[in-house]
C-alpha positions as semicolon CSV with decimal commas, in nm:
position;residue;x (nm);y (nm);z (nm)
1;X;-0,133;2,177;0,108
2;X;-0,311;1,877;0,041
3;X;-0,160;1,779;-0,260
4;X;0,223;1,811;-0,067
5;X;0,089;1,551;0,151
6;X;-0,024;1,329;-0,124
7;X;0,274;1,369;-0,270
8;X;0,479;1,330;0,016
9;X;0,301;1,020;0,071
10;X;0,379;0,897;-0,241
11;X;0,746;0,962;-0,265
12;X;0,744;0,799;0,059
13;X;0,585;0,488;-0,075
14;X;0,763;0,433;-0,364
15;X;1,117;0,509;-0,194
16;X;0,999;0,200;0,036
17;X;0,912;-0,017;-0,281
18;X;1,220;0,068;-0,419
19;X;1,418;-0,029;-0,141
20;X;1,171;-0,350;-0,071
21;X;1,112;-0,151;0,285
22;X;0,807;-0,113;0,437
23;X;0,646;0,224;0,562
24;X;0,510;0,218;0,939
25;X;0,202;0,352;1,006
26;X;0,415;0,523;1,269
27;X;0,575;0,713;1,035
28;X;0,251;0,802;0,772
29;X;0,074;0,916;1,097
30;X;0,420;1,121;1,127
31;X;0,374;1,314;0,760
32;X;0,033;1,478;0,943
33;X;-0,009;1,765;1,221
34;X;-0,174;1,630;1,580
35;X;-0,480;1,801;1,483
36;X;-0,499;1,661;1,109
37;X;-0,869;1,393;1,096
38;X;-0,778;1,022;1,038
39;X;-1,056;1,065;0,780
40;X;-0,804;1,313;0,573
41;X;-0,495;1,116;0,620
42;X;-0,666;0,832;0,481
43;X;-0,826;1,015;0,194
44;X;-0,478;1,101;0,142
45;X;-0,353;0,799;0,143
46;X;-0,642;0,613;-0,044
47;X;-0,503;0,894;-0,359
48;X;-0,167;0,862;-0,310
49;X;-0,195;0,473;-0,356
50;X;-0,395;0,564;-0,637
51;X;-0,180;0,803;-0,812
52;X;0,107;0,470;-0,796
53;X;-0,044;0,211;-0,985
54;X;-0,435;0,126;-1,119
55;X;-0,556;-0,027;-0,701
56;X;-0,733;-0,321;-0,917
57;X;-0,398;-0,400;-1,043
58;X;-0,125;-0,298;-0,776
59;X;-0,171;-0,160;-0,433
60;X;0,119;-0,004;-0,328
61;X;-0,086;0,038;-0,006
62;X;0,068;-0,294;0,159
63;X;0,359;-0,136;0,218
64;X;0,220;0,025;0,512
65;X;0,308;-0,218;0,827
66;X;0,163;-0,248;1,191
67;X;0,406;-0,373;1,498
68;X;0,329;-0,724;1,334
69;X;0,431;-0,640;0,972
70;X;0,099;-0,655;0,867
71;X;-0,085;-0,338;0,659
72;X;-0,386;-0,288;0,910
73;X;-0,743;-0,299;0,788
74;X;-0,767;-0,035;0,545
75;X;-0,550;-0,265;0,291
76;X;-0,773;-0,563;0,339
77;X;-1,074;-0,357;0,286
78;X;-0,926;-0,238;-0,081
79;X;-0,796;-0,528;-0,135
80;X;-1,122;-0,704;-0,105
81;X;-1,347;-0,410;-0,296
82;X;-1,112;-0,405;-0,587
83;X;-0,984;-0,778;-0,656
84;X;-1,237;-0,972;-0,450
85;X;-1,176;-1,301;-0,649
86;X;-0,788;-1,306;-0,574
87;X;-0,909;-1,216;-0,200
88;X;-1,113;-1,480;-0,200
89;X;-0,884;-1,718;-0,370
90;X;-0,608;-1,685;-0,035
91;X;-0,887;-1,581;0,189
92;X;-1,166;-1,774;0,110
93;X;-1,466;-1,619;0,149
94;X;-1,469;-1,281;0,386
95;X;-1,770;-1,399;0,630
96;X;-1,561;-1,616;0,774
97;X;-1,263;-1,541;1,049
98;X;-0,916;-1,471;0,843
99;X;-0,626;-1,629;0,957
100;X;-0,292;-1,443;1,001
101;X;-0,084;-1,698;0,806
102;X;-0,335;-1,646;0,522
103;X;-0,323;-1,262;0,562
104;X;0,072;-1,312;0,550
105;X;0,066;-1,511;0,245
106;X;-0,172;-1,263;0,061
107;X;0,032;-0,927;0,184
108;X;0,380;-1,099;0,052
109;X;0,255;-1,178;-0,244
110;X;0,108;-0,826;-0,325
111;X;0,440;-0,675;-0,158
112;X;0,650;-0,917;-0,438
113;X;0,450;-0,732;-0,639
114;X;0,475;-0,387;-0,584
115;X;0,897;-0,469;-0,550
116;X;0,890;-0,585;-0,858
117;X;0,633;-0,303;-1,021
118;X;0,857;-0,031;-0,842
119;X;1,178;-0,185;-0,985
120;X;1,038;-0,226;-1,358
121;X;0,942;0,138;-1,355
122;X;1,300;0,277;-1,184
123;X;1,446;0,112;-1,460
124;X;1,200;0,238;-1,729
125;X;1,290;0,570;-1,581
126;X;1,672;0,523;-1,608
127;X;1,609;0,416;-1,948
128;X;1,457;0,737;-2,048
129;X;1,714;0,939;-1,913
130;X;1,962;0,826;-2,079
């Protein structure tokens, strides 16, 4: 069961990369019964971003979008554990308050990325099947 949702999760994600959409937390909340922890849907989500792309390298994570088209907290968190110094390069340094221009500026960038990722490896697929 909790592999489906992983997986679900990730077909979810990279059908939004794909498309250069954005997932809201509305709908990931959605993919999970009333009575399902926040601690397991983030555990599944923490894998299923995982299972997309090496999180020090791509987080396909920031596709995820608040009412303010923003990934909440969770994405700045990774962000931050796994590539500090490019956090720190648009944040500057995390004890201090972060703007919401800089948060937008480091959450399109990653999203450019993770188009472009999902796009390189839809046509690497393509490729292969033919």
């Amino acid at each position: 069961m909790e592999v489906e949702r992983v997986e679900r999760i990730v077909v979810a994600l990279r059908r939004a990369a794909e498309h250069e959409r954005l997932l809201t937390y509305q709908r990931f909340h959605a993919m999970f019964g009333a009575s399902d922890p926040l601690t397991a849907r983030y555990d599944a989500l923490e894998r299923a971003i995982a299972s997309l792309g090496e999180v020090s390298t791509i987080d396909y994570g920031v596709l995820l979008a608040l009412s303010n088209g923003l990934p909440g907290p969770d994405f700045f968190r990774r962000f931050q554990k796994h590539r500090y110094n490019d956090y720190v390069a648009v944040m500057g340094p995390p004890i201090h308050r972060q703007s919401i221009k800089r948060k937008r500026m480091l959450v399109e960038a990653e999203r450019r990325r993770v188009y472009d990722d999902a796009r390189q490896k839809a046509a690497n697929h393509a490729a292969e099947t033919v």
